[in-house]
C-alpha angles and dihedrals in degrees: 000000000000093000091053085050091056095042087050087047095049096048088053082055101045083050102050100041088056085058103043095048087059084056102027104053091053098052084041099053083052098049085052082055097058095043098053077045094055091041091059094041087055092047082055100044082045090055093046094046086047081051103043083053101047088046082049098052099051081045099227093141094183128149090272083064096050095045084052090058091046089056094048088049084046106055081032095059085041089065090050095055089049091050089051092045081052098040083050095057095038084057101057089040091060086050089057095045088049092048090050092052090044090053091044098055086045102057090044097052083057093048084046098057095038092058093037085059083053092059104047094049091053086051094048084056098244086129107023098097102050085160094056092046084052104053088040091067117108104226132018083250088059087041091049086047102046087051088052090052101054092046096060088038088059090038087053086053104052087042092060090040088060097044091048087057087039090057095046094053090050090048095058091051098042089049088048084052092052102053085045090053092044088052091051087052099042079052100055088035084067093039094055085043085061097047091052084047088042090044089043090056091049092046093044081046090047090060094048093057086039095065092052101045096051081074102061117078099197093058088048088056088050101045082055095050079047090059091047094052087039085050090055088046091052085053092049091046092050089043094057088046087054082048099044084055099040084059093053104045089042082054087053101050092046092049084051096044094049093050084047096050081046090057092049094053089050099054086042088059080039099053087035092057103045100240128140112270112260132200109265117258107274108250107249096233114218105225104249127184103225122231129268080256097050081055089051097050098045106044112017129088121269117271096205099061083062094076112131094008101054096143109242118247093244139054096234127356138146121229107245091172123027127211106275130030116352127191127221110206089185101054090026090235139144116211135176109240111203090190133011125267108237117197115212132193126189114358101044085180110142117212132187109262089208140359111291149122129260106260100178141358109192132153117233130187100251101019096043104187109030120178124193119202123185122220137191109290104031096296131145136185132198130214101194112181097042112160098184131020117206099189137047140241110279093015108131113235128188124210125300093015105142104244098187138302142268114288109212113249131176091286091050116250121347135152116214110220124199134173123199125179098188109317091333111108109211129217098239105202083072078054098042121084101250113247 
């Protein structure tokens, strides 16, 4: 019995790993992705802290020093999102692996009990004497059937019996499993502890330097040749993702126009041959998985009926710059402006203004964190001083998700807000419900 127990158990084993390793290695190849990501991240974030403290040092607290931190708070803050998303999939694959245990201890409690009642009845002496159920029967039929009986009642019981041992065996390694996976997510769990306390020393050291360098009107006039160079770049960005469309949808219309060319040569050998017209062949559809766009497109709300009461990306804020030419009486300076600057005191959370999907999430001198997010009809809008991102790139996000906050720069804190439709860049406050 016991080696039919162990034959039943390795082939279990031998099953399931066949099928695992379709599903494991490549988890596991991408895991080994992201590592080797976040390693390289880490040596960065190392170089720029060697070079914050040797600036420091010399004590030329300038803009370059304060980019440098950005950047620092912005690969950091990188880390800690990987470590959630982690943390995120670890943790459903512990509640799996918790259903399955629960399941598992249920069904063999039933088959338990079942077996158990088996026993006792054996013991109580219902079955003991086969020979004496069988010659009391009152035909050779009853007899046959009774036989019968009793072989697939004996069959059932050694089945149960197997799968009893089966299940404890699988217990055992799905338990083992599940302590394994806890300890990986109490371990991410401390690593992404250490990067906030790591992100809330460079943003306590960012407004150190911060304090020192408002004063200074040469690093003003910098930071606003930085925004000018970070506005082009934003232009640059939205104008790739309308690229990257346009070639899809280009792709699309040429797979469509050569089936349909197909079709047409077909009813043409048809009509030549005098033959009665047949429906063209059925195209054998390849099964795709559709973009975060083509998501976007088909099941989200519309983007254009939110015209004039497009909810703003934070709870209370005043317009400093609006969209257009602005002038700096300071500097003495005229600039062009492709959103608004919004500045924010209190809560410095940043919401979606609409349904979408993260497009981008890039740092820019000027902007620092800068995050893109892609609506219904071809719109786009752009959260630029973000000090800390709370989503990744490709995740979906509906209206009104908080998608980070504001991130202090040398004007205090302000979110820069743009909206694209294509190439177009939009004045939001015609978007944005008036206040």
């Amino acid at each position: 019995m016991r080696f039919i127990n162990l034959k039943y158990f390795l082939i279990f084993i031998l099953f399931s790993s066949t099928i695992i390793s379709f599903i494991i290695i490549p988890q596991q190849q991408n895991i080994k992705e992201k590592r080797a990501e976040l390693q390289d991240i880490k040596k960065e974030i190392d170089e720029l802290e060697a070079e914050i403290k040797r600036v420091t040092r010399s004590e030329k607290l300038n803009l370059e020093l304060i980019q440098k931190i950005n950047r620092q708070i912005f690969l950091t803050n990188k880390i800690i999102n990987s470590y959630r998303e982690e943390e995120r999939i670890k943790g459903l694959e512990i509640a799996a692996l918790e259903k399955k245990i629960s399941e598992l201890q249920s069904e063999t409690e039933k088959l338990k009990t079942n077996y158990s009642r088996f026993v006792v009845a054996i013991y109580k002496g219902i079955y003991q004497s086969e020979w004496a159920y069988l010659l009391d029967a009152e035909s050779i039929q009853q007899a046959l059937l009774r036989y019968k009986y009793l072989q697939e009642f004996s069959r059932q019981r050694k089945v149960e019996l197997q799968q009893i041992n089966l299940n404890r065996e699988t217990l055992i390694v799905s338990k083992s499993k599940l302590e394994d996976e806890k300890k990986i997510k109490n371990d991410l769990i401390t690593q992404k502890v250490r990067e906030e306390n790591m992100l809330d020393e460079q943003v306590v050291d960012k407004r150190k330097v911060l304090t020192q360098v408002r004063r200074d009107k040469t690093a003003i006039q910098r930071d606003l040749d930085a925004k000018i160079r970070a506005e082009k770049e934003i232009r640059n960005l939205i104008g790739r993702l309308v690229a990257k469309e346009e070639e899809r949808k280009k792709a699309e219309l040429a797979r469509r126009e050569e089936e349909r060319k197909k079709n047409e040569e077909i009813r043409k050998k048809q009509t030549t041959k005098n033959e009665k017209p047949r429906e063209p062949e059925k195209e054998i559809k390849v099964e795709t998985f559709p973009t975060n766009e083509e998501l976007v497109t088909k099941n989200f709300r519309s983007f254009s009926a939110l015209r004039g009461r497009l909810n703003w990306p934070v709870a209370r804020g005043t317009i400093i710059r609006k969209f257009g030419e602005n002038k700096n009486l300071r500097l003495r300076t005229v600039t062009i402006n492709y959103g608004i600057d919004i500045r924010v005191s209190g809560d410095l959370t940043v919401k979606s203004v609409a349904d979408g999907v993260v497009s981008a999430i890039e740092w820019l001198p000027g902007y620092g964190s800068v995050l893109i997010i892609t609506h219904k009809d071809q719109f786009r809008t752009v959260y630029g001083h973000l000090g800390e991102i709370s989503v990744r790139e490709g995740a979906t996000i509906l209206q009104g998700e908080t998608i980070g906050k504001i991130g202090e720069s040398l004007e205090g804190n302000i979110l820069h807000f743009e909206i694209w439709n294509d190439r177009d860049n939009q004045n939001p406050e015609v978007w944005l419900v008036k206040r």
